[in-house]
C-alpha positions as CSV (number, residue, x, y, z in Angstrom):
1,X,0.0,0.0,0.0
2,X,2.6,2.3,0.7
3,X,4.5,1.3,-2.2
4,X,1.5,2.1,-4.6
5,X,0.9,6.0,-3.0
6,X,4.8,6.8,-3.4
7,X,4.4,5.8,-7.0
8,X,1.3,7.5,-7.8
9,X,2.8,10.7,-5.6
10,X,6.0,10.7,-7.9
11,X,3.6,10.8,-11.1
12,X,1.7,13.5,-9.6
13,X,4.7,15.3,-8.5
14,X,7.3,14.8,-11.3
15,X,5.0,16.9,-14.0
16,X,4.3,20.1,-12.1
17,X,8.4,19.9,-11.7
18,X,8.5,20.2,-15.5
19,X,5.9,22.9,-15.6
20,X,7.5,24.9,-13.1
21,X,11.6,24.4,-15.2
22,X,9.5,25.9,-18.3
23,X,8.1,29.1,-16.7
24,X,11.4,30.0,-16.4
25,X,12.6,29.9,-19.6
26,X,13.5,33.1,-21.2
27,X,14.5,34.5,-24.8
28,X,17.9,36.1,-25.9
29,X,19.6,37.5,-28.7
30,X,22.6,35.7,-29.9
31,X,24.8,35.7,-33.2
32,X,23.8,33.3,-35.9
33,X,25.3,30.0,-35.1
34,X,25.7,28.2,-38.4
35,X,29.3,28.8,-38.5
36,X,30.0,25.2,-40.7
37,X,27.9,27.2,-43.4
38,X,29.9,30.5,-43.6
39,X,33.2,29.2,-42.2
40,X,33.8,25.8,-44.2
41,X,30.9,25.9,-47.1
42,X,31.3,29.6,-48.4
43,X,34.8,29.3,-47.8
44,X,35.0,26.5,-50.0
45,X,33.6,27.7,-52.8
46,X,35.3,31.0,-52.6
47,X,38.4,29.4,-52.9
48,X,37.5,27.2,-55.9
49,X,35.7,30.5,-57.2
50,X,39.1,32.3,-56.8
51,X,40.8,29.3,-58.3
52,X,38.7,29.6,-61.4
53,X,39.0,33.0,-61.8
54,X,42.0,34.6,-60.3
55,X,42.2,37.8,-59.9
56,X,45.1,39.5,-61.8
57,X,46.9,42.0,-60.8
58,X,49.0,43.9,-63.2
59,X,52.0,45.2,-62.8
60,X,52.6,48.9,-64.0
61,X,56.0,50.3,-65.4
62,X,57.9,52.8,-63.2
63,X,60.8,54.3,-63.0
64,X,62.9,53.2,-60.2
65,X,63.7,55.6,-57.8
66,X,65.7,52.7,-55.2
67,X,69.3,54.4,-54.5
68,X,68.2,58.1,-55.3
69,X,69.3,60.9,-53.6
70,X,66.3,62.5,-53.1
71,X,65.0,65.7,-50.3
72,X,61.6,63.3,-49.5
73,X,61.8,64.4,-45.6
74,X,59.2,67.1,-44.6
75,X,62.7,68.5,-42.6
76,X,64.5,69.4,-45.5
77,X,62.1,72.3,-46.2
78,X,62.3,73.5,-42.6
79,X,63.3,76.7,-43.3
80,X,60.5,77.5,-45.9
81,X,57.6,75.4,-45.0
82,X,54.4,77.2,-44.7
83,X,52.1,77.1,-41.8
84,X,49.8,74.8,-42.4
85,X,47.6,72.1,-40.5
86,X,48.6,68.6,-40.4
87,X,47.7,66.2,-43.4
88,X,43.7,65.2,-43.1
89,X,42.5,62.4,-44.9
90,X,40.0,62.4,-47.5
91,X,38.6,59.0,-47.0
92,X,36.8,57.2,-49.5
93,X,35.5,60.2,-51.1
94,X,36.3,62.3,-54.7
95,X,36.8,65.4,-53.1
96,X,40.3,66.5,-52.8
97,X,39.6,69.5,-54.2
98,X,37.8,70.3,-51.4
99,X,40.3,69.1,-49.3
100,X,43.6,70.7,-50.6
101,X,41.3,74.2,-51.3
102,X,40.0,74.3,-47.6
103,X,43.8,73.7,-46.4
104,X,44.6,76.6,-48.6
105,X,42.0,78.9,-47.3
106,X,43.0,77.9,-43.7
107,X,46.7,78.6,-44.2
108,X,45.3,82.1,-46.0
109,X,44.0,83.1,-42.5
110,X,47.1,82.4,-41.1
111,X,48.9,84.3,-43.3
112,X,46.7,87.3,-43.1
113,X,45.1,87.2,-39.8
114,X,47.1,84.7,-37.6
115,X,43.8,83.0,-37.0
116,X,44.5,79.1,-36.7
117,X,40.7,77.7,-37.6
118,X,40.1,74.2,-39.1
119,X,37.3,74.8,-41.5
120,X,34.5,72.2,-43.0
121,X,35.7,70.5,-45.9
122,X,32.3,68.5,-46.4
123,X,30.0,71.9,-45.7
124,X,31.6,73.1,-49.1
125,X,31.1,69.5,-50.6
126,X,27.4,69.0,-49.7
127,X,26.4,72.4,-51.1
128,X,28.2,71.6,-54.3
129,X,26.0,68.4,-54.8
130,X,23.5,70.4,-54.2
131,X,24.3,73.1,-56.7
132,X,25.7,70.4,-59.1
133,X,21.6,68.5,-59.0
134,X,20.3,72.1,-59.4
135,X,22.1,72.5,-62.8
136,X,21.6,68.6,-63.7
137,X,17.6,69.6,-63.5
138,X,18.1,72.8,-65.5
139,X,20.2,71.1,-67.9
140,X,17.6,68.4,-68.4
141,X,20.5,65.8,-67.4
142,X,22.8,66.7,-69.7
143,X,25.2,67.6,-66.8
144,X,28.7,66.1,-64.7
145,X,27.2,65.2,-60.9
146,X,30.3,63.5,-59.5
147,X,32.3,63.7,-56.3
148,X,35.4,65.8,-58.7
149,X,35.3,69.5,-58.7
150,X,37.9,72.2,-59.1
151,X,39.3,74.6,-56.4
152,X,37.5,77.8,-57.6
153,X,34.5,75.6,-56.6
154,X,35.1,76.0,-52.9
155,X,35.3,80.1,-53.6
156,X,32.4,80.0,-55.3
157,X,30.4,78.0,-52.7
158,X,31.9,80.3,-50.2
159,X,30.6,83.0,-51.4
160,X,26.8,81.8,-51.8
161,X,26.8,79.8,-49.0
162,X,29.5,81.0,-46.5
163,X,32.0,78.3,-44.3
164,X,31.9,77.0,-40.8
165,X,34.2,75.5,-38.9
166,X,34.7,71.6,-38.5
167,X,34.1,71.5,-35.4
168,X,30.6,72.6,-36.2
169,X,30.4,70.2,-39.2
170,X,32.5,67.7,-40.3
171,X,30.4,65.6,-42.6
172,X,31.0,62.6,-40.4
173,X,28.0,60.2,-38.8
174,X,28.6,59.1,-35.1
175,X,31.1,56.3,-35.2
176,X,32.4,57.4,-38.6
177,X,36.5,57.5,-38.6
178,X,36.7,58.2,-42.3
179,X,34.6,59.8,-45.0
180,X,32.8,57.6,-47.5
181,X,30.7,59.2,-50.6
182,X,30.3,55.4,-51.8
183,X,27.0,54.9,-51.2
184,X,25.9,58.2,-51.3
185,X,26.6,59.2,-55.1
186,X,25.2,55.1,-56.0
187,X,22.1,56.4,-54.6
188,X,22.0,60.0,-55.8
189,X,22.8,58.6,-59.4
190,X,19.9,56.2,-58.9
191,X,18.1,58.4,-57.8
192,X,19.0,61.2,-61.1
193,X,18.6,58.4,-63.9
194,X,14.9,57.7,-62.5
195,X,14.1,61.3,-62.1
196,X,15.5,61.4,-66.3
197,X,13.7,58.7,-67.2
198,X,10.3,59.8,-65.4
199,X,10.5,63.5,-66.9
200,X,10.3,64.7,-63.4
201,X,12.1,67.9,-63.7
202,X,10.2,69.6,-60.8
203,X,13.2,71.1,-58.9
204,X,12.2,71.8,-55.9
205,X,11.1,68.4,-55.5
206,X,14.4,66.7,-56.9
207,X,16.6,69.4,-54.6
208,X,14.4,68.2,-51.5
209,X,15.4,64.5,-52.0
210,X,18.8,65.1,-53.1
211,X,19.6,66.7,-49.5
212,X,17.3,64.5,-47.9
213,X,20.2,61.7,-49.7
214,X,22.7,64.3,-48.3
215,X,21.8,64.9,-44.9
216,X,21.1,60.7,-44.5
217,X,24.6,60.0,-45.4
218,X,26.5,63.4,-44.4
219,X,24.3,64.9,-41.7
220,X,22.1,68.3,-42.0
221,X,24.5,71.0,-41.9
222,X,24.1,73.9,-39.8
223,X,22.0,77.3,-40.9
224,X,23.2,79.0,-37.7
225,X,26.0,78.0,-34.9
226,X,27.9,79.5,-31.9
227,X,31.5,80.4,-31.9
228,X,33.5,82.3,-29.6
229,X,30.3,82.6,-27.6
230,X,28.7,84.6,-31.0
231,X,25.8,82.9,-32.7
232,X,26.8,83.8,-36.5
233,X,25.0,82.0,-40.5
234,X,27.8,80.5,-42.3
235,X,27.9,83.7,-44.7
236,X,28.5,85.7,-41.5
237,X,31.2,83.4,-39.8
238,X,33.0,83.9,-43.4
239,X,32.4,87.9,-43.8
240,X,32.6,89.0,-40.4
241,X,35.1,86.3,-38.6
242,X,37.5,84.5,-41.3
243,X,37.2,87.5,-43.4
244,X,38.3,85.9,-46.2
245,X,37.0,87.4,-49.5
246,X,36.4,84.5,-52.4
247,X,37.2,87.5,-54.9
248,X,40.7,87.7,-53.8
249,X,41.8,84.4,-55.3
250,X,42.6,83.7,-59.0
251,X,42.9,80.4,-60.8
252,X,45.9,79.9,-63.4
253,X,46.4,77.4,-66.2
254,X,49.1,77.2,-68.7
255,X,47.9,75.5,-72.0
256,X,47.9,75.6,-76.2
257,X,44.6,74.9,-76.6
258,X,43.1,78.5,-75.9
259,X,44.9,81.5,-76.8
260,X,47.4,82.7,-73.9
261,X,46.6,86.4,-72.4
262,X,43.1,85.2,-71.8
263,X,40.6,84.3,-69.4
264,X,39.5,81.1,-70.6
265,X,37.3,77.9,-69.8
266,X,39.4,75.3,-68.5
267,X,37.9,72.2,-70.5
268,X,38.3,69.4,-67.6
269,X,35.1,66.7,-66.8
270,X,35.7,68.4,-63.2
271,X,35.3,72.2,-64.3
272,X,31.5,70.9,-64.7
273,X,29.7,74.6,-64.4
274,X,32.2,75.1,-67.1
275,X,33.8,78.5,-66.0
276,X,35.8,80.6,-67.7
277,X,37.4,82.5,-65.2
278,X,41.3,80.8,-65.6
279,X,44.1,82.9,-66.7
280,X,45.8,81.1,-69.1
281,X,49.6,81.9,-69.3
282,X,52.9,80.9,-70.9
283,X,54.7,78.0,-69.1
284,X,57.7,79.8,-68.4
285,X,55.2,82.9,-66.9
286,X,53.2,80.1,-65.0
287,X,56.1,79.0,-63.3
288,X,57.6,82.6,-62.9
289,X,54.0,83.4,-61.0
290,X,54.3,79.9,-59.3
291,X,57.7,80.3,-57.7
292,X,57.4,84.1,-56.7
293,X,54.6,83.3,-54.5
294,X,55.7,80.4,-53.1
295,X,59.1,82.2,-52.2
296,X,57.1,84.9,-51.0
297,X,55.5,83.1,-48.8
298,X,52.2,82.2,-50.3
299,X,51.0,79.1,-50.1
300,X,48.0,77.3,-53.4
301,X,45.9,75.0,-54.3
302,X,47.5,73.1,-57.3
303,X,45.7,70.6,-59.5
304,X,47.1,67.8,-61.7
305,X,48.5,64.4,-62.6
306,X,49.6,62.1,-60.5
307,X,49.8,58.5,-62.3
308,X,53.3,58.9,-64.0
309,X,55.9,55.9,-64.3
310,X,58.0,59.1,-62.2
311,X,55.5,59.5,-59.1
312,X,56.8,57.1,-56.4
313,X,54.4,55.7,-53.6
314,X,57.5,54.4,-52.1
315,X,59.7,57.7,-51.7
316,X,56.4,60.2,-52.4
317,X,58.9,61.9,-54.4
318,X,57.3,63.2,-58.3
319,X,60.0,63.1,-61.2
320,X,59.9,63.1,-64.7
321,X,62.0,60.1,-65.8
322,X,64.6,60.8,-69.1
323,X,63.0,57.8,-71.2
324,X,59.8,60.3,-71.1
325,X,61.3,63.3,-71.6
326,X,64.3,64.9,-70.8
327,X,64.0,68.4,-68.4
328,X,65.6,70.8,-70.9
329,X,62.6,69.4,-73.6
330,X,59.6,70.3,-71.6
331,X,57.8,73.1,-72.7
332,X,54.8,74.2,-73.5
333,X,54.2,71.9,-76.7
334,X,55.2,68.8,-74.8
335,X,53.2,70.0,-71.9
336,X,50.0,70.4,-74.5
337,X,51.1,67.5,-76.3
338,X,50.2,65.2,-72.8
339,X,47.4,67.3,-72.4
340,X,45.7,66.6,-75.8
341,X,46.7,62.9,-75.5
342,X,44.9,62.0,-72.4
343,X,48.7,61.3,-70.9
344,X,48.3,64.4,-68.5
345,X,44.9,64.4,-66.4
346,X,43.5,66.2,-64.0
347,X,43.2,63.6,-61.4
348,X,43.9,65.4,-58.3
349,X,44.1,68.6,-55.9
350,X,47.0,69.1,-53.3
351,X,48.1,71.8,-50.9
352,X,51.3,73.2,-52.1
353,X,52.7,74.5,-48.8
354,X,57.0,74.6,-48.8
355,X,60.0,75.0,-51.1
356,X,63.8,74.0,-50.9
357,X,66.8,74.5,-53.2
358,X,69.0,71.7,-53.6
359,X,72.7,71.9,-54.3
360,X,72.2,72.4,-58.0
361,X,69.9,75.5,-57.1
362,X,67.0,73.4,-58.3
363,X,63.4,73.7,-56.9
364,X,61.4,71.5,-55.3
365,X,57.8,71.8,-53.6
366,X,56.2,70.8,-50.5
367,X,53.0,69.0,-51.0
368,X,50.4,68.4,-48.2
369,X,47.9,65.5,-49.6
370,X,44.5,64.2,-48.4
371,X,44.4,61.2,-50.8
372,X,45.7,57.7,-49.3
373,X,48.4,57.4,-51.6
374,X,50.8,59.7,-49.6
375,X,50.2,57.5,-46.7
376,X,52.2,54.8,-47.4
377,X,54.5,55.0,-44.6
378,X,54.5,54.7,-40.9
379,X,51.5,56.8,-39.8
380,X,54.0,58.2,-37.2
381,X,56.4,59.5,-40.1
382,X,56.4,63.0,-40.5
383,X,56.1,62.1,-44.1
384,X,52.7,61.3,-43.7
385,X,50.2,62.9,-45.9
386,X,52.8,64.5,-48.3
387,X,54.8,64.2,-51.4
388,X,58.1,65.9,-53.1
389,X,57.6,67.3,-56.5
390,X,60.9,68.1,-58.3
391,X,60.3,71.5,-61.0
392,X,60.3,69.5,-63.7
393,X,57.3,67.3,-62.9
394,X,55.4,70.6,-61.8
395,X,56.4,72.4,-65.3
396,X,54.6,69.0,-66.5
397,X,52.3,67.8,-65.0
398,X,50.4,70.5,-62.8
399,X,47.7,72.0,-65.3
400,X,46.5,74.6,-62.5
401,X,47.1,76.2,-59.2
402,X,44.7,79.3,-57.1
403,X,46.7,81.5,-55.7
404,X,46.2,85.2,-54.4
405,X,45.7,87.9,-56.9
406,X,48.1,90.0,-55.6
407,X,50.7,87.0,-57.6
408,X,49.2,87.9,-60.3
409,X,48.7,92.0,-60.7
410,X,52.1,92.1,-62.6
411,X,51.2,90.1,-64.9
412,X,47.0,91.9,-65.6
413,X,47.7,94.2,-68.2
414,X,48.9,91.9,-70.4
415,X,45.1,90.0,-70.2
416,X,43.2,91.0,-73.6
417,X,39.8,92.6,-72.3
């Protein structure tokens, strides 16, 4: 008997024990599990994929700078290198010209007010997408929206729109360390091409979603700020605290293909609003200009080429090799010549910031860069974020450069009105 009620006590019992382990279950979040798929199965097959089709990697034919004497240290332009913020990188973006402008303009208000501001880069780029979807709906599409501009953009967005500082925008989301237009222009193109093929040219429309794709993957910029304790608009932090006036600053070129003594349109893919406002010079008057000013202590915003078989990632040093042309032939037909040819682009905007003489009483330039290809060397090198151009690869290779227009009042009378 008591046998039978233990057993029918322990059937009883032994459920509501189970009921009671399942009551406290609870639900987590946890990381997907199936690591044989992605760790052995994928794998797999991207290794027999890669196998298949290996990727190939070509080499490319340079000249070999290994054993050169060569001034590629930031100290051997110590005694004529420019004040200048450190090297900022451009991330994966188009937009050194924004960059190497913005540097220019900062080492401008050094140079004329001893202010020491670090100023938006990415302000002056989201207003130009915004001015370059205006013209792409007023053109009906037939116009450039890409990340590339030219340096006289960032005086010309200056002026309409005004500056502010980085620390008030930088153009970065929370978390971001570098910039990344990647995703942004695949949209904004996608975006364009439907508005085209739609007929939707209602522009204020299209401008509302293009900075609504702005502000997603660059943040809303501000229309008022504080600084100093003073609330000032972007226009007003540029007229009434940088100071800086965008009419002060001329653009030079130096080619065959329009008459010298002109103001001309520079006809790059970049130069997309198509202005005409370069002074087009002689080579040996574009260097004269050039090399006075950076003697003088002026600092510009060059523009140029830099995939030669003579530009070194390895030494950061730019030369022009003998088996493409010797020195004493460059001038301005060869320079043309590259130009017409597709040999010479204009690929990319730098901060010219120094100078040196070498033994021979040649030139070379100090170049602050915000692409990655200056930056590979120890990130604790002071050769970090800059290259070495000899004179002859600037004579070359470097199509344009803003300067001040004091540089160029000499030279204004000659200009055909």
């Amino acid at each position: 008997m008591k046998k039978f009620t233990l057993l029918i006590f322990i059937l009883f019992i032994t459920p509501i024990t189970f009921l009671n382990a399942q009551n406290n279950e609870k639900g987590v979040f946890v990381l997907p599990q199936n690591t044989y798929y992605h760790d052995v199965i994928l794998k797999s097959i991207k290794e027999y994929q890669a196998k298949l089709h290996p990727k190939v990697v070509k080499k490319v034919f340079i000249l070999d700078q290994n054993g050169m004497k060569l001034p590629n240290k930031v100290s051997d332009y110590k005694d004529h290198d420019y004040w200048h913020f450190p090297p900022t990188s451009q991330g994966n973006t188009g937009t050194c010209w924004s960059f190497s402008t913005t540097s220019f303009m900062e080492s401008e208000e050094h140079r004329l007010y001893g202010k020491d501001i670090r100023l938006s880069e990415m302000f002056t780029v989201y207003w130009e997408y915004v001015e370059k979807v205006a013209r792409y709906v007023d053109t009906r599409g037939d116009s450039r929206v890409s990340e590339g501009s030219e340096a006289n953009a960032v005086t010309r967005i200056f002026k309409k729109y005004g500056i502010v500082p980085r620390s008030v925008y930088s153009g970065l989301l929370p978390g971001q360390k570098f910039f990344d237009h990647s995703g942004l222009i695949k949209e904004l193109h996608t975006y364009l091409a439907n508005v085209k093929a739609t007929d939707n040219w209602n522009k204020t429309a299209v401008l509302a979603t293009t900075r609504s794709i702005l502000n997603h993957y660059m943040g809303t910029p501000p229309t008022n700020f504080k600084y100093d304790g003073i609330t000032y608009t972007p226009k007003l932090f540029l007229k009434e605290f940088l100071k800086l006036n965008p009419d002060d600053y001329v653009d030079i070129v130096s080619y065959m293909q329009q008459p010298f003594w002109q103001q001309v349109e520079y006809q790059v893919p970049d130069n997309w609003w198509h202005s005409k406002a370069y002074y087009n010079v002689p080579l040996k008057v574009y260097m004269k200009i050039l090399n006075t000013a950076i003697q003088k202590g002026y600092t510009m915003s060059i523009g140029g080429d830099v995939s030669e078989a003579g530009f070194s990632r390895k030494t950061n040093t730019a030369l022009i090799p003998v088996f493409d042309i010797p020195a004493k032939y460059i001038n301005d037909d060869a320079r043309q010549f590259r130009f017409s040819n597709g040999t010479t682009t204009d690929d990319h905007g730098m901060h010219m910031v120094g100078y040196m003489k070498d033994k021979k009483g040649q030139m070379w330039y100090l170049i602050k860069d915000s692409s990655s290809g200056s930056r590979n060397v120890n990130p604790d090198s002071p050769e970090f974020g800059y290259y070495f151009f000899s004179t002859p690869y600037v004579r070359l290779k470097i199509m344009d450069f803003m300067v001040h227009k004091d540089m160029l009042k000499p030279y204004l009378s000659n200009f055909k009105k």
